[in-house]
Every structure is written in C-alpha cells, then in structure tokens.
DRENDORO-743708 format. One record per residue: residue number from 1; x, y negated, z negated of N, C-alpha, C, CB in turn. Coordinates in steps of 0.001 Angstrom, whole numbers, plus 500000, padded with zeros to 6 digits. Glycine has a CB too. Example, Ala and Ser with C-alpha at 12.3 -4.5 7.8 and 13.67 -1.06 7.14 Angstrom:
BEGIN
nr_n_px_n_py_n_pz_ca_px_ca_py_ca_pz_c_px_c_py_c_pz_cb_px_cb_py_cb_pz
1_513190_505690_492200_512300_504500_492200_513200_503300_492200_511308_504473_490954 .
2_512850_502250_492920_513670_501060_492860_512900_499970_492130_514084_500598_494275 .
end
This chain:
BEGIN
nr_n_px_n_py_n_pz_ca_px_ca_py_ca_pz_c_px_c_py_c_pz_cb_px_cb_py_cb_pz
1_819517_760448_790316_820652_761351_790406_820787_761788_791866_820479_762586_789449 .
2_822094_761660_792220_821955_762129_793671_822461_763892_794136_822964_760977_794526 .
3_821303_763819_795025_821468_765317_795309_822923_766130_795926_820372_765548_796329 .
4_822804_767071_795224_824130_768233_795711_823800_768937_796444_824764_769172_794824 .
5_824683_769247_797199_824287_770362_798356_825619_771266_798220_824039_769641_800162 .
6_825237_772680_798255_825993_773618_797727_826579_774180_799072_825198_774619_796773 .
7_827785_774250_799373_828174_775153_800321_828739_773908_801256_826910_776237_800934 .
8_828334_772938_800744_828914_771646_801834_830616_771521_801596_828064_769819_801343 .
9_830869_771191_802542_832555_770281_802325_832717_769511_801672_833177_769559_803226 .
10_833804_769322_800788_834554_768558_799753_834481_767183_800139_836021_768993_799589 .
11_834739_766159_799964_835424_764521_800258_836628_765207_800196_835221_762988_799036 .
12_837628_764377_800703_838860_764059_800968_839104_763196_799380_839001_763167_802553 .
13_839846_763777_798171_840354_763194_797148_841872_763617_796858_839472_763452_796083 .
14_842375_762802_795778_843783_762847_795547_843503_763067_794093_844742_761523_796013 .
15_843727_763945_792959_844031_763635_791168_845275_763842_791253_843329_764660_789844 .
16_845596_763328_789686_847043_764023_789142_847114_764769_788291_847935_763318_788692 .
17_847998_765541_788831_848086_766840_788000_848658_766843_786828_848712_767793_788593 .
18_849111_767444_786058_849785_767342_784188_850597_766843_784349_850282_768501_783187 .
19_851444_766775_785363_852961_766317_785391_852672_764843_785634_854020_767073_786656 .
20_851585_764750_786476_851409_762908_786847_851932_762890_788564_852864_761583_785567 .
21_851816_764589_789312_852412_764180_790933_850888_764431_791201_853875_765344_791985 .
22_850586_763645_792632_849579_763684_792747_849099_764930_793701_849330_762505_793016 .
23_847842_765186_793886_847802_766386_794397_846255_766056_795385_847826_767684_793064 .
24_846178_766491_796587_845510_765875_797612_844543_767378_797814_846623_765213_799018 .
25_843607_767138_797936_842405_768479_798699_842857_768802_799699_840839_768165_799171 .
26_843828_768407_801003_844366_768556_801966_845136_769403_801664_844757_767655_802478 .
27_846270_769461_800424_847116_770158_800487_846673_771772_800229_848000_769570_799687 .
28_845449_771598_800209_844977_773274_800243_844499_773951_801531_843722_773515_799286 .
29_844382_772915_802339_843527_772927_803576_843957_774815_804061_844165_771361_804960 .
30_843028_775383_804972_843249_776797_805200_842786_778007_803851_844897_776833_805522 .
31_842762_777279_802840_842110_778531_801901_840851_778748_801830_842354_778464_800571 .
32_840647_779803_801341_838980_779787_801138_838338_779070_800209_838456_780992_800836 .
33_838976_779456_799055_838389_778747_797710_839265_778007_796905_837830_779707_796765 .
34_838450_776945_796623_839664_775677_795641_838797_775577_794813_840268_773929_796243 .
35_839355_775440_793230_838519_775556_792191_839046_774524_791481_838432_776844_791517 .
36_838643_773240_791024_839154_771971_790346_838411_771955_788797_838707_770505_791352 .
37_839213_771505_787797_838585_771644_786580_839299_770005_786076_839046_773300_785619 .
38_838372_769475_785557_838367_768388_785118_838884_768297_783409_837025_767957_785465 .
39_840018_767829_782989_840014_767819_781680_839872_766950_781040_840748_768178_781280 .
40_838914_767001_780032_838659_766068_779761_838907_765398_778112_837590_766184_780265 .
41_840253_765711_777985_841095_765241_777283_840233_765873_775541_841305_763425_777752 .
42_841113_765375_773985_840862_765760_773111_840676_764369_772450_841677_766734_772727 .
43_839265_764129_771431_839531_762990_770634_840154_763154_769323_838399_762340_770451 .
end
C-alpha cells in the first residue's frame, strides 16, 4: 500500500460532476480547503 502524506498537495485531476461538465482541481486554485467526495453509485 502506498504511503500518504497528510498536508501534501493534491495531483493535478479533472472528475465529472452530476451534470457530466468536467471539473479540474485548478479551478479551485487560491482556496484553502477543497473537499472531494467520491460517489460511489447504488446497486
């Protein structure tokens, strides 16, 4: 398992959001805190 390091910087990623536009870690750039939640759908 590879190690986490807490307090480090993000990668540079893109998801899509509900609608399906995509949404870049950049486009937050300047905030303090970005909080991403993964859904992980219903069976």
């Amino acid at each position: 398992m590879p190690k986490i390091m807490l307090n480090a910087p993000a990668p540079a990623f893109t998801l899509s959001d509900f609608n399906g536009r995509s949404v870049s870690l950049a486009d937050f750039a300047g905030r303090e805190n970005v909080l991403v939640v993964f859904n992980r759908g219903f069976a």
